[in-house]
N, C-alpha and C positions, 0 to 999 in steps of 0.2 A: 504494500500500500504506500509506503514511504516513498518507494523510487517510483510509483506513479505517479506520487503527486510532485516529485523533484525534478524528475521530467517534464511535468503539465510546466512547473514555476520557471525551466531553463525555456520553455517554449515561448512563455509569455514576453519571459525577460529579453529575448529573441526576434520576437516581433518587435517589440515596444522600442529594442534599438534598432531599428529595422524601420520603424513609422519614424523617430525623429530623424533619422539621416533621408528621408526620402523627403520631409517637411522643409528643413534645410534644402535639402536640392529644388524643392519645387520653389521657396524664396528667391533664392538666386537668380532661377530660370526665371520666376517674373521681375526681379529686378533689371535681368537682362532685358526683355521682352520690353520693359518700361522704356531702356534707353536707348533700345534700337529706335521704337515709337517716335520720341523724341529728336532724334538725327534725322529721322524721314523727317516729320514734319518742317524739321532745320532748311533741308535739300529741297521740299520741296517752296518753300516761302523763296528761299534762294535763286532755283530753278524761276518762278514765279518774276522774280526783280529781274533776273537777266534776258529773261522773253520782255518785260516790259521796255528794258532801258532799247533792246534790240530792233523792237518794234518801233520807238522812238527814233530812232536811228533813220530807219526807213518806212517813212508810213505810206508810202506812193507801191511798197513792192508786196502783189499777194500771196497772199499763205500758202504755205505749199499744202497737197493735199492729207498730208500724214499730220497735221498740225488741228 
């Protein structure tokens, strides 16, 4: 009975390290996930200013059709 339940108590203790290393990892991945978000939005506001200034540049010449 002893070693069943010392088994069940290594299984749980098992798991339980097992759920905070994966809690941790899921953190991270959305911390990443935040600052990838954040770099696009950067690129594309960026993106955004340099079609304007370009268009400024030339406003007599039409869009190409990928635009």
């Amino acid at each position: 009975m002893n070693d069943t339940r010392d088994e069940l108590q290594e299984r749980i203790t098992e798991l339980e390290i097992r759920y905070a290393h994966q809690e941790h990892q899921i953190e991270e991945l959305n911390d990443e996930v935040i600052l990838c978000h954040r770099r696009l939005d950067a690129l594309e506001k960026e993106n955004r200013r340099l079609r304007d200034s370009l268009k400024a540049l030339t406003p007599d010449t039409p869009e190409s059709p990928d635009e």
